[in-house]
C-alpha positions as CSV (number, residue, x, y, z in Angstrom):
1,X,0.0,0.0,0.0
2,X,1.4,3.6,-1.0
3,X,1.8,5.9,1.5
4,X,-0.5,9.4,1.2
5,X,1.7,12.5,0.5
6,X,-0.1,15.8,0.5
7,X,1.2,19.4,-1.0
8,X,-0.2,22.3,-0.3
9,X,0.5,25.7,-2.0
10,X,-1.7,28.8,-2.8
11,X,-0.9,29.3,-6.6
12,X,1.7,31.8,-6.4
13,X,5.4,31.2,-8.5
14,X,6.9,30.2,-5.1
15,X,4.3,27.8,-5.0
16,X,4.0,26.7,-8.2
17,X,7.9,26.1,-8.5
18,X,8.1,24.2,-5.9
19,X,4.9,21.8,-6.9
20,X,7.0,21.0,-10.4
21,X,9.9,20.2,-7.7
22,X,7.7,17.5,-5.6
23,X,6.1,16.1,-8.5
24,X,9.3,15.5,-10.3
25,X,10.5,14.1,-7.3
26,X,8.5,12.0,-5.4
27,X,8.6,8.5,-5.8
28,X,5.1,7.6,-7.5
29,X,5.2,4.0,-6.7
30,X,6.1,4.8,-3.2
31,X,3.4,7.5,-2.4
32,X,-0.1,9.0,-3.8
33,X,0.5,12.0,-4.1
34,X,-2.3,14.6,-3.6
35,X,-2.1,18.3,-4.4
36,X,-4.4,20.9,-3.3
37,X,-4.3,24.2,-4.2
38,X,-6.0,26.2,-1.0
39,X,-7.3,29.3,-3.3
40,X,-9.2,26.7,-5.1
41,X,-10.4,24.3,-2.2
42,X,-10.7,26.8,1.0
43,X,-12.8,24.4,2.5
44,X,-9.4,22.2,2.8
45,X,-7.7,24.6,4.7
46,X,-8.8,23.4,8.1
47,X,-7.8,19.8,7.9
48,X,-4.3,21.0,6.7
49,X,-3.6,23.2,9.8
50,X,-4.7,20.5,12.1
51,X,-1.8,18.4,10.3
52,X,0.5,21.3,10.9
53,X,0.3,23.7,8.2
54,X,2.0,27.1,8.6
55,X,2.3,28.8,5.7
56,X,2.3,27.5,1.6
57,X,4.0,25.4,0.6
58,X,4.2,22.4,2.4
59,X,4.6,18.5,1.7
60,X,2.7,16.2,4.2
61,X,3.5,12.9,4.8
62,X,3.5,10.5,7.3
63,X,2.2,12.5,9.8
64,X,5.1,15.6,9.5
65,X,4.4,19.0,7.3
66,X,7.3,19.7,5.7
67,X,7.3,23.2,5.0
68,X,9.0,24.4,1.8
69,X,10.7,28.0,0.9
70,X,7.9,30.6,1.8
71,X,5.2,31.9,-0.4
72,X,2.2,32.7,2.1
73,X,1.3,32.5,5.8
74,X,-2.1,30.1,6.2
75,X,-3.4,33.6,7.9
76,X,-2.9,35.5,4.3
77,X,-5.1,32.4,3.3
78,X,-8.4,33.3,5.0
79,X,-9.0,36.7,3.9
């Protein structure tokens, strides 16, 4: 069974950079790899800060959140 990675990001270049990083680099036959971007799916943001989220973007997986360079504080998220 593949473990469940999750990346978050917001959409901006920071964001979107590092998504084409973790998607080139994450071993597909090692974990599902899910991608949510929070301006699209606000209703998601909850269940990611209860995992740990800070700020965008950020790799989940196996119960740590990863965060990733710096593009957005999850409080720039809910306005």
């Amino acid at each position: 069974m593949k473990e469940k990675a999750t990346f978050y990001h917001a959409g901006c270049p920071v964001c979107l950079d590092a998504q084409n990083a973790v998607e080139s680099i994450v071993d597909r036959s090692r974990f599902d790899l899910e991608v949510i971007h929070l301006g699209e799916a606000p209703d998601r943001l909850a269940g990611a800060e209860a995992e740990g989220l800070k700020s965008v973007p950020a790799l989940a997986t196996g119960g740590q959140m990863i965060h990733l360079n710096h593009g957005a504080d999850v409080s720039a998220l809910k306005n």
